[in-house]
C-alpha positions as CSV (number, residue, x, y, z in Angstrom):
1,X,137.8,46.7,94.8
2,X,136.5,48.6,98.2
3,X,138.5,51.7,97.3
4,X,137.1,51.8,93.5
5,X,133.6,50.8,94.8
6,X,134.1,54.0,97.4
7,X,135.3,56.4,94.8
8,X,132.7,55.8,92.4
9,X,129.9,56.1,95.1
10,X,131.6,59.8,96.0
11,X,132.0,60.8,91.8
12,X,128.1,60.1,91.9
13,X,127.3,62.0,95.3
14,X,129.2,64.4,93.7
15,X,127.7,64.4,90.5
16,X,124.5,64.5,92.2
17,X,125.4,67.5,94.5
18,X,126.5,69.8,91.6
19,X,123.2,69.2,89.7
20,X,120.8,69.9,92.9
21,X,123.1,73.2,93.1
22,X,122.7,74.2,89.6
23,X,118.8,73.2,90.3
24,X,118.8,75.7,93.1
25,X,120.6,78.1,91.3
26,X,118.2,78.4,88.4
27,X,115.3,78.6,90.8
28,X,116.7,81.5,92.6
29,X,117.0,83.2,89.3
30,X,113.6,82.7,87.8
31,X,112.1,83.7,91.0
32,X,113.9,87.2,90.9
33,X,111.1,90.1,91.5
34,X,109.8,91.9,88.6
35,X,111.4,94.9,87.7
36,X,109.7,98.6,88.7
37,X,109.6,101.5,86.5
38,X,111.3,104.7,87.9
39,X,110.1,108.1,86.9
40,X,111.0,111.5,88.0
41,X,109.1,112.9,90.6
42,X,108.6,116.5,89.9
43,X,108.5,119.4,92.4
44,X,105.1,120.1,92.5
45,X,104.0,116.2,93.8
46,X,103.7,116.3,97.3
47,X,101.0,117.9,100.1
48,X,100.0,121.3,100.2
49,X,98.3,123.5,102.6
50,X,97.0,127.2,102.0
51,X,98.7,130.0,103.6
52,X,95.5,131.5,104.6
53,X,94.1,129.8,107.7
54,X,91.3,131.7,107.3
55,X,90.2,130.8,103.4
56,X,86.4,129.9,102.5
57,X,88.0,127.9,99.4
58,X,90.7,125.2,99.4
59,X,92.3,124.3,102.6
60,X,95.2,121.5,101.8
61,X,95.6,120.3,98.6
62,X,97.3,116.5,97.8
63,X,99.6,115.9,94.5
64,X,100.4,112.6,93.4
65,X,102.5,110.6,91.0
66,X,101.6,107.1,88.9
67,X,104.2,105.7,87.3
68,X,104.5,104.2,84.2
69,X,105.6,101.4,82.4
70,X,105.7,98.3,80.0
71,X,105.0,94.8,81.3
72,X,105.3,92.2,78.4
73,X,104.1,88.7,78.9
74,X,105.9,85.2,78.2
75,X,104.4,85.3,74.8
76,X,106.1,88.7,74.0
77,X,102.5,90.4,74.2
78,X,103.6,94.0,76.3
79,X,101.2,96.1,76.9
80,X,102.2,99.7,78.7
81,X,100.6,102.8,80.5
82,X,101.8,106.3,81.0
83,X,103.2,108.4,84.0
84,X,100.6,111.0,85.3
85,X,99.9,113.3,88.5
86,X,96.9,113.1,90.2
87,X,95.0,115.4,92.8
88,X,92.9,115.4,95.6
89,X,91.8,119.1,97.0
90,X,89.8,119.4,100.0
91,X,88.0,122.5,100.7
92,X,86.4,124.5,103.5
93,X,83.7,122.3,105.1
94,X,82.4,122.2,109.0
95,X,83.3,120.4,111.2
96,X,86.0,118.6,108.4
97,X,87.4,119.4,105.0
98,X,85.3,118.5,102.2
99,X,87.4,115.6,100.1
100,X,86.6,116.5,96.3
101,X,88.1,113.0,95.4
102,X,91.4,112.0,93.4
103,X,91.7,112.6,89.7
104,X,94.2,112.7,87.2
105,X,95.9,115.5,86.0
106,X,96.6,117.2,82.4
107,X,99.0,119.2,81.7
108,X,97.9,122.5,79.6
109,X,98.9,122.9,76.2
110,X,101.9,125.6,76.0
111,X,102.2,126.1,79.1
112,X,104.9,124.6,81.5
113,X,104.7,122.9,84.7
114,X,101.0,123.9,84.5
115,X,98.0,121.4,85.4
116,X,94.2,120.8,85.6
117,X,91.5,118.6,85.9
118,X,87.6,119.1,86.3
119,X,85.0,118.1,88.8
120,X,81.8,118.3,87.1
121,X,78.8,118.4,89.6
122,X,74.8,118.8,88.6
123,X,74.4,122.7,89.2
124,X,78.5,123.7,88.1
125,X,81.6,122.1,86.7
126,X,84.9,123.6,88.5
127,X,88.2,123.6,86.6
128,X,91.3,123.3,89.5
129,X,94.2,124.2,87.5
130,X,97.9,124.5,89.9
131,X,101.3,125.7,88.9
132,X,104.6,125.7,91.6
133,X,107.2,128.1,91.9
134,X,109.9,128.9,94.4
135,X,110.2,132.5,96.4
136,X,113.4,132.6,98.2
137,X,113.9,129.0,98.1
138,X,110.4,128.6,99.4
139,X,108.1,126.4,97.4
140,X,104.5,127.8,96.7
141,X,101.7,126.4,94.6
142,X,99.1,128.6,93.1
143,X,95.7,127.0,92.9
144,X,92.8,128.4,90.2
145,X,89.5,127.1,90.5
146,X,87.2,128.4,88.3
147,X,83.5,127.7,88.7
148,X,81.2,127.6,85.8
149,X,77.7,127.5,86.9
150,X,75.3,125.7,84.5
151,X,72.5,127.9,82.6
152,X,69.9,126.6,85.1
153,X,71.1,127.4,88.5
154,X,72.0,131.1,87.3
155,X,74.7,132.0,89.4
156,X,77.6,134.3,88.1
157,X,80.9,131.8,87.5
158,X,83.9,132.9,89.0
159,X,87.6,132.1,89.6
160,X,89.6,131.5,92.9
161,X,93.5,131.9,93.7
162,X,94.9,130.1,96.6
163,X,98.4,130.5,97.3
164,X,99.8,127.0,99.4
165,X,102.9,125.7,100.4
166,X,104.3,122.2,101.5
């Protein structure tokens, strides 16, 4: 009678054991992190400097990446953004660097590895357009800005080329 009365109590505590361990188990896996989207990060993303110390224009110029990706809800309601570069140039200011600000960038139509974005301002909107390329295993980046004046301030528009490397 003591010996059944003993095996049955440890076939319970046993019983009891494997369900808190399969409890555990599923806890741990529900509790996993959420997945992160990977993109390719392509050669011109990274932080350039002119090769001119003496430029009036663009001194350092800072390409970005922003993933991607799809997150879908418990309902099955996804919803899903696209990869993009961004950039932030900073041009010739005393005693610091001006900071133009981060914005996205758009690739031009036709032409590869080619970007721009605009920075519209009350008396001009200026068009920074970049495109890398590798000399003897160096990697440059050739910045365009082009400034187009509005009608009322009167100035001629004119473009810019800035030659920068990592």
């Amino acid at each position: 009678m003591i010996v059944s009365s003993v095996l049955r109590r440890g076939a319970l505590a046993f019983a009891a054991l494997s369900v808190l361990s399969v409890g555990v188990v599923a806890i741990e896996l529900t509790q996993a992190a959420p997945a992160q989207a990977a993109c390719a990060t392509p050669e011109v993303v990274g932080s350039w400097h002119n090769v001119n110390p003496a430029t009036r224009g663009l001194t350092r110029l800072e390409v970005g990446i922003v993933c991607g990706g799809v997150v879908c809800s418990a309902n099955g309601t996804c919803s899903s953004w696209p990869t993009y570069l961004t950039v932030r140039p900073y041009g010739k200011c005393s005693p610091t660097d001006c900071d133009w600000g981060q914005k996205p960038l758009v690739g031009y139509p036709g032409v590869a590895q080619t970007y721009y974005t605009d920075y519209v301002y009350s008396w001009a909107t200026k068009r920074v357009a970049i495109r890398s390329y590798t000399v003897n295993g160096v990697k440059h980046l050739t910045v365009w800005v082009t400034t187009d004046f509005t009608a009322a301030d009167g100035r001629t528009d004119y473009t810019s080329v800035e030659d920068m490397v990592h």
